[in-house]
C-alpha positions in Angstrom: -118.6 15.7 -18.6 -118.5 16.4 -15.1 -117.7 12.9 -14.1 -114.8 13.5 -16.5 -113.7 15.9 -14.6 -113.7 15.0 -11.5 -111.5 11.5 -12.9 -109.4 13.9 -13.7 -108.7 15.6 -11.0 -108.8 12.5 -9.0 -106.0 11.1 -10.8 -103.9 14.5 -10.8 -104.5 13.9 -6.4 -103.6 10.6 -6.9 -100.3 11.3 -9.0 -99.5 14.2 -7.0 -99.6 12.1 -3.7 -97.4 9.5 -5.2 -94.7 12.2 -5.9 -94.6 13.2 -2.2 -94.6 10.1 -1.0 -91.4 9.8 -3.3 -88.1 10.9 -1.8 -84.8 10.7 -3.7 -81.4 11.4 -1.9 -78.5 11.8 -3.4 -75.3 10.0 -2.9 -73.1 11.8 0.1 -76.3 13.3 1.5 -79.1 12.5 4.1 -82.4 13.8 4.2 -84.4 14.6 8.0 -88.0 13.5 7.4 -90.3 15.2 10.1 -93.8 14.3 10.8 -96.2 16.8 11.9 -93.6 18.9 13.2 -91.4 16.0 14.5 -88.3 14.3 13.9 -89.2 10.6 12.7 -86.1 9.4 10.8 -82.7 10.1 8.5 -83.2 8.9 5.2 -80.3 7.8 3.4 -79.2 7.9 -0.2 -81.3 6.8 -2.8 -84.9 6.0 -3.2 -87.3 6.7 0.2 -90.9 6.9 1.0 -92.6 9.0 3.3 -96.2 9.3 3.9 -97.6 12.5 1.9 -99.3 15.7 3.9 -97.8 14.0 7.3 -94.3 13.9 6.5 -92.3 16.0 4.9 -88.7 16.5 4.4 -86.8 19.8 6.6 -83.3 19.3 5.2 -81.0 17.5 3.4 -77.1 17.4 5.3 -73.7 16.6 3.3 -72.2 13.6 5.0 -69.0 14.2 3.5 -65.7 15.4 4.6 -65.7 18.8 4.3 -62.6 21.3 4.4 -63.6 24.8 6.1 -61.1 27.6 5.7 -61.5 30.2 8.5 -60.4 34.0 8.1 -57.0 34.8 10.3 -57.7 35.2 14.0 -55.2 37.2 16.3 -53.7 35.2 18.8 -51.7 36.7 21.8 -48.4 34.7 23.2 -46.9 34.0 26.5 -44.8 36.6 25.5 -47.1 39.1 24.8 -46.8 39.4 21.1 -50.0 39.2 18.5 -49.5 37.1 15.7 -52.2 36.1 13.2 -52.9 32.2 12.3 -55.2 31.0 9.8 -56.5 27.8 10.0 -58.1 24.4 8.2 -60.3 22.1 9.6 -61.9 19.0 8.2 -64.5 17.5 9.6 -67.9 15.4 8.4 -71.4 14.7 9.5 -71.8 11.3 11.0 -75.4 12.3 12.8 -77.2 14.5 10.5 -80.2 15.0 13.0 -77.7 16.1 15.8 -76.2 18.5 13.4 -79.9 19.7 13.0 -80.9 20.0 16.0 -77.9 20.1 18.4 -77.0 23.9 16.7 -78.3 25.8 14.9 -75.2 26.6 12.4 -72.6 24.0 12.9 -70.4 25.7 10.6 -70.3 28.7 12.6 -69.9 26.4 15.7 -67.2 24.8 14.4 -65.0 28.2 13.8 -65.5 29.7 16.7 -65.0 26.7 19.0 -61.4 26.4 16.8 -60.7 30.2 17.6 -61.2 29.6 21.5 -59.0 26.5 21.2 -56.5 27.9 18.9 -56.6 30.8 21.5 -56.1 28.4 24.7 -53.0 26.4 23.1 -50.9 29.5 21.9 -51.4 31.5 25.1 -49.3 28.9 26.5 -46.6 29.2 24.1 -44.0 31.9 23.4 -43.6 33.2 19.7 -40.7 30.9 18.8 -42.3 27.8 20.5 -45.8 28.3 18.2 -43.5 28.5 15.2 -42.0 25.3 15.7 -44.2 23.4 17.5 -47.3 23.3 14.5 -47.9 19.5 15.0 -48.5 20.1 18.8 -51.2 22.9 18.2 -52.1 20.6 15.2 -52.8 17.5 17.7 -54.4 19.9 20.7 -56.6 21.6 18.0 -57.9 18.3 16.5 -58.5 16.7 20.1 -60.5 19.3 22.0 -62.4 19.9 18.7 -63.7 16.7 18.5 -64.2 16.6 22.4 -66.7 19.8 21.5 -68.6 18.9 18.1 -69.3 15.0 19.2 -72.4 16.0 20.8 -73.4 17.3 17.4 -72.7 14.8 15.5 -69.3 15.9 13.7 -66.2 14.3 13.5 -62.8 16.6 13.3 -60.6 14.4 10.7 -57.8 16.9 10.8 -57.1 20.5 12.1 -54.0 22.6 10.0 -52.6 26.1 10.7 -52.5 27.4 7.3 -50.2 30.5 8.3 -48.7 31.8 11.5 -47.8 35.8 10.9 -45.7 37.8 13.2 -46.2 41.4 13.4 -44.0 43.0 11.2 -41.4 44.2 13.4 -40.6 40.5 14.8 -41.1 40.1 11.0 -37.9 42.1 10.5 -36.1 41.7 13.5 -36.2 37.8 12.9 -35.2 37.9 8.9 -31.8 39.8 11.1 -31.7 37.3 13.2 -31.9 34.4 10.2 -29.8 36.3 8.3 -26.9 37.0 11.2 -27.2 32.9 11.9 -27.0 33.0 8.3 -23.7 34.0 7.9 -22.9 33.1 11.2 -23.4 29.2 9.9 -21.4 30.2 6.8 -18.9 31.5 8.4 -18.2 28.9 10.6 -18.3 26.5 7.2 -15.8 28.5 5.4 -13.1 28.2 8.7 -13.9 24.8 8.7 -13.4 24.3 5.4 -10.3 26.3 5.8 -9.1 24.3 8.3 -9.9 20.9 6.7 -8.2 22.0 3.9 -5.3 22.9 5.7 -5.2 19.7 7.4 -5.4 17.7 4.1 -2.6 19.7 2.8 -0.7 19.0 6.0 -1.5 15.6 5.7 -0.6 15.4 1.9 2.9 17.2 2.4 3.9 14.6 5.5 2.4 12.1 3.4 4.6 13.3 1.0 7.9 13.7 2.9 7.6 10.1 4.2 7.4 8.6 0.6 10.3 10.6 -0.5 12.0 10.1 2.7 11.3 6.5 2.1 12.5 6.6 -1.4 15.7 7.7 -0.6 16.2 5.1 2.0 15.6 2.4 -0.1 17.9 4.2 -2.8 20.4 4.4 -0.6 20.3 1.1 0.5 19.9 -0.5 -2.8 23.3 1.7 -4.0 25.1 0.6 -0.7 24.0 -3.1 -2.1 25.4 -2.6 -5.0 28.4 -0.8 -4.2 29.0 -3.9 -1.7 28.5 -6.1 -4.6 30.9 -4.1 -6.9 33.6 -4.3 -3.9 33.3 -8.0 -3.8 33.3 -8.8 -7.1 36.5 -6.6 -7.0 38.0 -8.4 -4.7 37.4 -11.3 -6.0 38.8 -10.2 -9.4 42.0 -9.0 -7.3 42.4 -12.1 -5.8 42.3 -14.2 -8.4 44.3 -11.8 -10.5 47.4 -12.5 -7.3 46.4 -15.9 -7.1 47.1 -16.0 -10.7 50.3 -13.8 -10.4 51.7 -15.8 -7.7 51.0 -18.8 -9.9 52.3 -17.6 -12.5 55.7 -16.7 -10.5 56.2 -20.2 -9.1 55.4 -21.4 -12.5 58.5 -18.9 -14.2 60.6 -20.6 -10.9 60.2 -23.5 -11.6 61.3 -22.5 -15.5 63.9 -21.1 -14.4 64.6 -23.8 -11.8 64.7 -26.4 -14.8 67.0 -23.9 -17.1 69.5 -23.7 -14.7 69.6 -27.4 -13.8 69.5 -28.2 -17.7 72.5 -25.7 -18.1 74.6 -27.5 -15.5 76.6 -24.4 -14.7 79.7 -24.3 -12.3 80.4 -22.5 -9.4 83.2 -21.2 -11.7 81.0 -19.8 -14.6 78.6 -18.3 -11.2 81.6 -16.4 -9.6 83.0 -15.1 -13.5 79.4 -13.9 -13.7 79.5 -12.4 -10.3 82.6 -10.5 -10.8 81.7 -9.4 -14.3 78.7 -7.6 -12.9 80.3 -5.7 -10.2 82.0 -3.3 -12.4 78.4 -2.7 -13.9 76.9 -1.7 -10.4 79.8 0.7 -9.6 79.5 2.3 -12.9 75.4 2.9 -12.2 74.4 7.0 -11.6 73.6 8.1 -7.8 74.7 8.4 -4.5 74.9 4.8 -3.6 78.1 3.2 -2.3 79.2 -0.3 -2.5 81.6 -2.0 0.0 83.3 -4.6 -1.1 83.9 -6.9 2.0 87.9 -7.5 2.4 87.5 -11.1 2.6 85.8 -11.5 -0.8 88.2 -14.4 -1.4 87.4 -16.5 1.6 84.1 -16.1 0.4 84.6 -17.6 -3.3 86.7 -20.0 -1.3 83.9 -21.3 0.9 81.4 -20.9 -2.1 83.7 -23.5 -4.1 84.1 -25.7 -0.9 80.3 -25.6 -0.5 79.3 -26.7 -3.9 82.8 -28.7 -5.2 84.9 -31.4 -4.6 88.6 -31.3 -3.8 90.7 -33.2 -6.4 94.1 -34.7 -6.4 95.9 -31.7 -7.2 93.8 -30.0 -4.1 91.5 -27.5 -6.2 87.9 -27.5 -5.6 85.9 -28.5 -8.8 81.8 -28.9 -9.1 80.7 -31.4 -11.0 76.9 -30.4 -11.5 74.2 -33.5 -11.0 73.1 -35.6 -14.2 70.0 -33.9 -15.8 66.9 -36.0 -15.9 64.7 -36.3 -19.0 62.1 -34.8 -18.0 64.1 -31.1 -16.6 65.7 -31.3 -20.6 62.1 -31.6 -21.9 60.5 -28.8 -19.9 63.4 -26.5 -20.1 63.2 -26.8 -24.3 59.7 -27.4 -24.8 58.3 -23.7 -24.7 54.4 -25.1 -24.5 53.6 -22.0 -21.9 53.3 -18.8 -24.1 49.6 -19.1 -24.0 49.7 -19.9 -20.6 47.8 -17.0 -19.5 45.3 -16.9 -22.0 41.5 -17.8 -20.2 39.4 -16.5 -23.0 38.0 -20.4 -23.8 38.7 -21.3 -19.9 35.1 -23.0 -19.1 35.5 -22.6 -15.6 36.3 -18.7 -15.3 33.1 -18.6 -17.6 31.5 -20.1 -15.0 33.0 -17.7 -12.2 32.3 -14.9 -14.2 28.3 -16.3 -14.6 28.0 -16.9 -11.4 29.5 -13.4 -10.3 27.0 -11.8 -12.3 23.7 -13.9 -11.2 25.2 -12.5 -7.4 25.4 -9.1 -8.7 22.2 -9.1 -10.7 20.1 -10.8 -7.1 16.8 -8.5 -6.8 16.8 -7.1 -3.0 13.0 -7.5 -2.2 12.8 -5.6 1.5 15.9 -2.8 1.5 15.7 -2.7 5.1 16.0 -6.1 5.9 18.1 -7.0 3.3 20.9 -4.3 5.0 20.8 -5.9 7.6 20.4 -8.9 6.0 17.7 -10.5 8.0 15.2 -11.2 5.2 13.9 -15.0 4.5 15.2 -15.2 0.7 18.8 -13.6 2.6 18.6 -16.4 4.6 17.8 -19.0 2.0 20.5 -17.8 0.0 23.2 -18.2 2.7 22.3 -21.6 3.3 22.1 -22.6 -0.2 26.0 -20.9 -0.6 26.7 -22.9 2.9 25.9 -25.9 1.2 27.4 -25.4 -2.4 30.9 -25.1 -3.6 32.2 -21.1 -3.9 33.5 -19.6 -7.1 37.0 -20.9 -6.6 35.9 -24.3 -5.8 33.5 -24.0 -9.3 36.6 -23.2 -10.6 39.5 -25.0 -9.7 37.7 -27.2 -7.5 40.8 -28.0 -5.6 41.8 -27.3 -2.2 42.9 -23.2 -0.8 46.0 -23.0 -2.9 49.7 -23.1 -0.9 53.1 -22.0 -1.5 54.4 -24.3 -4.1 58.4 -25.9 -3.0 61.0 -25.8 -5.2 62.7 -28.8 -6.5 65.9 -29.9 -5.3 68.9 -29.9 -7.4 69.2 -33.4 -5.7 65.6 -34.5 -7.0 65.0 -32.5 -9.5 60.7 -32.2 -10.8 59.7 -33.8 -13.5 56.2 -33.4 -14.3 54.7 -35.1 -17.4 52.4 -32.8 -19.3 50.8 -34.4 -22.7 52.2 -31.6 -25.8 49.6 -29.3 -27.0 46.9 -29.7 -23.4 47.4 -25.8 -22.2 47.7 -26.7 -18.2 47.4 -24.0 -15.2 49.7 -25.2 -12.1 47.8 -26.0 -9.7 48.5 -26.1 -5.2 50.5 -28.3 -3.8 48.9 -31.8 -3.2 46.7 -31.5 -6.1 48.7 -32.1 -9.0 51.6 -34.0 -9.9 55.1 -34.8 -7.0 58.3 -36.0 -7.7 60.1 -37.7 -5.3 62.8 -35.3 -4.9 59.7 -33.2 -2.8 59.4 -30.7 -5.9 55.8 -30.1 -6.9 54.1 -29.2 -10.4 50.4 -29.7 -11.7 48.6 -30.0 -15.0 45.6 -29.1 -13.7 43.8 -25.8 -13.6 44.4 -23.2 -11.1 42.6 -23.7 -7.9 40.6 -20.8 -6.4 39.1 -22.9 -3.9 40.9 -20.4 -1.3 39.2 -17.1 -2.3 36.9 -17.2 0.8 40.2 -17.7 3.2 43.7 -16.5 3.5 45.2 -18.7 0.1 48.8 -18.2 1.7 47.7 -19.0 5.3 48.6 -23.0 6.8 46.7 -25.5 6.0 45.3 -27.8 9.0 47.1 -26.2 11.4 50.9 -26.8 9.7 
C-alpha cells in the first residue's frame, strides 16, 4: 500500500513537472523566461519549454500596435495663451525584454515623454500657427518619440492631436473673427456677383444692339437691292414701252406715207385743203392771233412751181408719180390692227422671264453685294458680259435707229406674207427699197436698251 502511494505521488511530481516545463504563448504576445532570477530568453507564440523549478516565466508583453489615448495636457504658446491638446499615440513592442527592463511602466513613459515633446513644439508656435500646422507637431511628435522609446524597445507608428482647445475667450473672440470673414467673404461674393451680372447684362444688351443694328443693315441693304431692281426693271419697261412708241410712230408714217402716195393728191386739192381750214383756226376760242402773211399768193405760187409743171397755156399743173404695187397693197391691206398685241410674243416672254430670274437673284453678303464686290457679283457680271441682254434675247438685232422715210421718188415697198403679225424693226435689219425707204417684218429690236437707241451708230 505504501509503495502505492508513493507511485502515486511520484507520478503526480512527474506530471506536475511536465506542466511547468510547458509554456503556451499566445499569438501577439511574448513571454520573458528568467532563470534563477535572470533573464535567459523571449519566448514567442506558441508552444515553449522551459526547465521546471529553474525557470520560470515573469511576464507576458503585447507585441501589437497599441493605440494610447492620453488625458488633455495644457500647453502654453509663443504668444502666451494656454490651450489644451489631447493626444493619440500608436506605438508597439518590438523588444519585449527592453520594455521590461529598460522602465519600469512604459506606458507611463510613453505619456509623459509626449507631454514634454508636445510642450517643446507648441512653445514655439503662436495660437494660430498650432491650429493650422497639426501635421508639423504631428511629424515633430512622432520623431522625437521614437528618438526617446528606441532604447526601450518601442516603436512610435503614429502620433495624432486629437483636440486643440482655446480658452474660451479666444474661443469667442475667434467664432467673431470667422464670422466677420464670414460675411466679409460673402459680401465680397454678392458684389461680385453683382458685378458679373451686370457685366453679362452689359454684354447681352451690346450683344444685342449689334445684332439688331446688324439687322437693319442688311434690311436696308437688301430693300435698297430691291428698290434698284424695281428701278431697273422700270426702266426697262419704259424703254421698251418708247422703243415701242417710236416704233409704232414710224410704223403709222410710213402708213400714212403710203396713203398719201396711193391717193395721188395735187398741190391743188393741198392748197383747197389749206384754205378751207384757215377759217376753222380763226373761228377757235382764245386770245391767239393769226397773221396772215401778205404775200400768201406768191407762196401758193412757189408751192405750185415747186411741185408742178408749166403747160402750154403757162399754168403750173402736178402730175403726182405712178403708184407702185406694193404702196396700193399696204395702203388697202389693213393687216396692222393687232399690231400691238404681245400677249403670245415668245420673246417678250423671254424678257419678261429673264427680268424676273434678275429680280428674284438671292443677295448672299449685303455688304458686299452693295458695293458689289462679292464673288457670285462678279460671276454674274461676266456671265451678262458674255451673253446677249434682254433686248438682244429679244429682238436680237442691232440698237435700233431712226427709221427714213421713203421718197415720193422711190417709194417702199416691203413684202409682208398676209396673216404673219410682223413688228418693224431698225434700219439695216429688215427689208430696203431702193428708193432708200426702209421697213421690216421682223420683230422689234431691243438690242439698244443698254445704250442710247437714238444715239449714231459707229460714229455716223
Amino acid at each position: 500500500m505504501e509503495g502505492f502511494i508513493i507511485l502515486v505521488v511520484f507520478i503526480l511530481v512527474v506530471v506536475t513537472l511536465v506542466l511547468k516545463a510547458i509554456v503556451l504563448v499566445p499569438q501577439g504576445e511574448a513571454a520573458i523566461v528568467e532563470r534563477l532570477g535572470r533573464y535567459t530568453q523571449t519566448l514567442n507564440s506558441g508552444l515553449n519549454f522551459i526547465i521546471p523549478i529553474i525557470d520560470r516565466v515573469r511576464e507576458k508583453v503585447d507585441t501589437r500596435e497599441r493605440m494610447v489615448t492620453f488625458p488633455p495636457q495644457a500647453v502654453i504658446t509663443e504668444d502666451n495663451l494656454t490651450v489644451a491638446i489631447d493626444t493619440v499615440v500608436t506605438f508597439q513592442v518590438n523588444e519585449p525584454d527592453r520594455a521590461i527592463y529598460g522602465i519600469d511602466d512604459y506606458i507611463f513613459g510613453v505619456e509623459q515623454i509626449t507631454t514634454a515633446t508636445l510642450r517643446d513644439v507648441v512653445g514655439g508656435l503662436t495660437l494660430e500657427e498650432t491650429l493650422t500646422s497639426r501635421d508639423y507637431i504631428n511629424r515633430r511628435l512622432r520623431g522625437e518619440l521614437d528618438e526617446a522609446t528606441a532604447k526601450w524597445g518601442l516603436r512610435i507608428a503614429r502620433v495624432e492631436l486629437k483636440a486643440i482647445e482655446p480658452p474660451p475667450s479666444i474661443q469667442q473672440s475667434m467664432e467673431k473673427q470667422m464670422k466677420a470673414d464670414r460675411e466679409k467673404r460673402a459680401m465680397i461674393l454678392t458684389a461680385e456677383g453683382t458685378r458679373e451680372a451686370d457685366i453679362k447684362t452689359a454684354e447681352g444688351r451690346k450683344q444685342a444692339q449689334i445684332l439688331a443694328a446688324e439687322g437693319n443693315k442688311h434690311a436696308a441693304i437688301l430693300a435698297a437691292e430691291a428698290e434698284r431692281q424695281a428701278t431697273i426693271l422700270r426702266a426697262e419697261g419704259t424703254r421698251a414701252a418708247t422703243y415701242l412708241e417710236a416704233q409704232g410712230n414710224a410704223r403709222a408714217i410710213q402708213k400714212v406715207n403710203a396713203a398719201v402716195k396711193a391717193s395721188q393728191l395735187t398741190p391743188e386739192i393741198l392748197a383747197w385743203q389749206y384754205l378751207e381750214k384757215l377759217p376753222e383756226l380763226a373761228n377757235k376760242d382764245g386770245n391767239t392771233v393769226w397773221m396772215i402773211p401778205s404775200q400768201f399768193g406768191d407762196s401758193l405760187e412757189s408751192f405750185a412751181r415747186a411741185f408742178g409743171k408749166k403747160d402750154a397755156d403757162g399754168v403750173f399743173r402736178y402730175e403726182p408719180p405712178a403708184v407702185s404695187r406694193e404702196t396700193k397693197e399696204e395702203a388697202e391691206q389693213g393687216r396692222d390692227e393687232n399690231w400691238f398685241d404681245m400677249s403670245t410674243n415668245p420673246e417678250l416672254a423671254r424678257a419678261v422671264a429673264a427680268a424676273n430670274e434678275v429680280a428674284n437673284r438671292p443677295v448672299d453678303d449685303p455688304v458686299a453685294a452693295a458695293a458689289g464686290n462679292t464673288p457670285e457679283r462678279k460671276k454674274n457680271r461676266r456671265a451678262e458680259s458674255a451673253q446677249p441682254t434682254q433686248p438682244e434675247q429679244l429682238g436680237g438685232q442691232n440698237r435700233p435707229a431712226a427709221v427714213e422715210p421713203a421718197t415720193p421718188d422711190a417709194p417702199a415697198a416691203p413684202s409682208v406674207p398676209s396673216g404673219k403679225r410682223d413688228l418693224p424693226s431698225a434700219p439695216g435689219t429688215g427689208n430696203t427699197t431702193a428708193g432708200g425707204g426702209a421697213h421690216s417684218t421682223d420683230r422689234p429690236d431691243f438690242s439698244g436698251w443698254s445704250r442710247d437707241p437714238y444715239a449714231p451708230e459707229n460714229g455716223q
